[in-house]
N, C-alpha and C positions, 0 to 999 in steps of 0.2 A: 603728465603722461607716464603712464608707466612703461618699463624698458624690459622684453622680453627674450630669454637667450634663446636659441638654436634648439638646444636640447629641456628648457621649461614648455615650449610649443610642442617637442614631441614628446614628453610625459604627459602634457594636456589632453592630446590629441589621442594617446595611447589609451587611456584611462576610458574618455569616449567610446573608443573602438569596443572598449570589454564592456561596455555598464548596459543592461536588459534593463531597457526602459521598462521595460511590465512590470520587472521586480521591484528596480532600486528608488523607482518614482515613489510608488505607492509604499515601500519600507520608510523611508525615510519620513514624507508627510506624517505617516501613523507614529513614526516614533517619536515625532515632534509634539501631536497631540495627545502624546501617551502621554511622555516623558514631561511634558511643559501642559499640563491642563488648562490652564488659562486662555491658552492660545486659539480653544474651540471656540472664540468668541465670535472669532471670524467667520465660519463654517455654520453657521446655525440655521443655515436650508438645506445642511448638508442631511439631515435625519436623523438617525438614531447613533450618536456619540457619547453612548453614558459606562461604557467600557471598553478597558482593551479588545477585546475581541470583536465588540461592534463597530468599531474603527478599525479594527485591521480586514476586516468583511464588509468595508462601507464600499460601492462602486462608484461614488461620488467621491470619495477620500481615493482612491484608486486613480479615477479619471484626473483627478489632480495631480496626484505625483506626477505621472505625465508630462502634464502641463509645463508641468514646474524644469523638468529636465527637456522638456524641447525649448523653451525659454532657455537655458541655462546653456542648449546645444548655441543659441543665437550667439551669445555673448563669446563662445569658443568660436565661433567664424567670423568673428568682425574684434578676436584681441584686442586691434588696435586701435578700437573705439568702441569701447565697453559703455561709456559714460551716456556717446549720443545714440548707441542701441538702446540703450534700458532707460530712455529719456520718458517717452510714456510711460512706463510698467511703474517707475519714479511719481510718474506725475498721477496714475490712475492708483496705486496703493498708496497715497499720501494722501491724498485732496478726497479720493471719490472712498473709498474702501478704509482708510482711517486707519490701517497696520502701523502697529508699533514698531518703527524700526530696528526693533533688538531683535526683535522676530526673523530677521531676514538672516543672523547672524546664527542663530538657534537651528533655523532649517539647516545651512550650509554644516553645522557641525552635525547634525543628525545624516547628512548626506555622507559625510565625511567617514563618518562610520560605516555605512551598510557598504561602501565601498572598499575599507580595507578588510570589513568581512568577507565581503565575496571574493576581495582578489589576494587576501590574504598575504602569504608573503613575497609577490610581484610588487604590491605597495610598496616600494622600498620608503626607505625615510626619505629621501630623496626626490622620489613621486610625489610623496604626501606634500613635501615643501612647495613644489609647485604648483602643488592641486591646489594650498590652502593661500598663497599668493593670487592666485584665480579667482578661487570663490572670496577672497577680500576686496579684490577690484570689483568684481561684483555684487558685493554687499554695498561698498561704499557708493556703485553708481545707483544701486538703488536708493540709497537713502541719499542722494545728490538733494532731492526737492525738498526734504523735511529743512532743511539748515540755510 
């Protein structure tokens, strides 16, 4: 179980507060699929992915980021049980949808960024420490089923 202080719950909680989901969902997916090409493997009813810009203008690649940060909001309301929140998401990208789980570590750093871009320097190092203890516990509950 992991042990949360006082003040990592409200850097968590902070960071939420600033992140536009419109933007930083769909940032972050596209810079995944930019940055990491391979990872379009998943996405391939998504349409036309054969460049950056058609991926940063996909509304399927859009409506995902989304996805991906109200999933990610779940996991910030239930801390302290990250592992039995994301028990399905574990068990439906393992078994049914076949993601690599280093994938899930690639997103959370793509996250990681469009985040200290937009909040620049409010990000303290500080934030970032606890943001990246977060998105570890939920990397790791995601990839619970693969092991």
């Amino acid at each position: 179980m992991v042990v949360w202080t006082e003040q990592e719950r409200a850097f968590i909680q902070e960071i939420f507060g600033k992140l536009n989901y419109e933007e930083a969902g769909p940032k972050a997916l596209s810079r995944v699929l930019i940055v990491y090409p391979w990872t379009q493997r998943y996405f391939g009813n998504f349409g036309n992915l054969y460049n950056a810009e058609a991926i940063i203008n996909n509304p399927m690649v859009a409506a995902h980021g989304k996805v991906v940060l109200r999933g990610l909001e779940r996991a910030m309301k239930n801390m302290d049980d990250i592992k039995n929140t994301y028990k399905e998401l574990s068990v439906l990208h393992s078994e049914k949808l076949r993601v690599d789980p280093d994938n899930f570590k690639l997103l959370a750093d793509c996250l990681t960024i469009v985040i200290a871009a937009s909040m620049r320097n409010s990000f303290t190092p500080e934030k970032q420490a606890a943001w990246q203890k977060f998105l570890a516990v939920v990397v790791s509950a995601l990839c619970r089923q693969y092991y």
